[in-house]
C-alpha positions in Angstrom: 28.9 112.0 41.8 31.2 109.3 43.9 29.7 105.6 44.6 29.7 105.0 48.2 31.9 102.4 49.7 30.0 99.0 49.0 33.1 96.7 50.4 31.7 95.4 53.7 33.8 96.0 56.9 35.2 92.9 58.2 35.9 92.0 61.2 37.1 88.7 63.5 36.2 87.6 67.0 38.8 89.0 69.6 38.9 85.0 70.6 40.4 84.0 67.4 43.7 82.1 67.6 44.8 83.8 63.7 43.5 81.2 61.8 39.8 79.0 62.6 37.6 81.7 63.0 34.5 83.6 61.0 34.6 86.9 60.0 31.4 89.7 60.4 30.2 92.3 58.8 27.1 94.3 58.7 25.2 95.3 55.5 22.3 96.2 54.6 21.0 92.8 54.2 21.9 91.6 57.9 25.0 90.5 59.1 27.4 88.2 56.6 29.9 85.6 57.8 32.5 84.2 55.8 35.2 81.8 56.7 38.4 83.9 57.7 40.7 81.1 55.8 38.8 81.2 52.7 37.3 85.2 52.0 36.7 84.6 48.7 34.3 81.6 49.6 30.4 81.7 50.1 29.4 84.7 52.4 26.2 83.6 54.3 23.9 86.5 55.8 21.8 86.4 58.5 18.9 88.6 59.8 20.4 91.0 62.2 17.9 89.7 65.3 18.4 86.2 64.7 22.4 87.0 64.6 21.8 89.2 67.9 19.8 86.4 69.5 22.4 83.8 68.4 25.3 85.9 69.7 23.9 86.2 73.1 23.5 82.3 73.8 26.8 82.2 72.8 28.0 85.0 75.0 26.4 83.0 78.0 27.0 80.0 77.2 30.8 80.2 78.1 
């Protein structure tokens, strides 16, 4: 029997100018968010409705 895939998907904001920006990806955990120059560095995660909630302010905030 095959392991599933454990290797989260990451992804990077579509405002991201290649180089200062976090990366996301979901797990079962929550969401984790790395720094996009340093992907072997610390992941942090976050509880998905705290992320959601965080997200939106964001989103409006602009």
């Amino acid at each position: 029997m095959s392991q599933p895939n454990t290797t989260p998907a990451w992804r990077t904001s579509s405002y991201s100018d290649g180089g200062g920006c976090v990366e996301t990806a979901l797990d079962t955990s929550g969401v984790l968010v790395r720094d996009s120059k340093v992907v072997s560095g610390p992941i942090h995660t976050y509880d998905r409705r705290a992320w959601t909630i965080f997200a939106e302010a964001i989103k409006f905030s602009h």
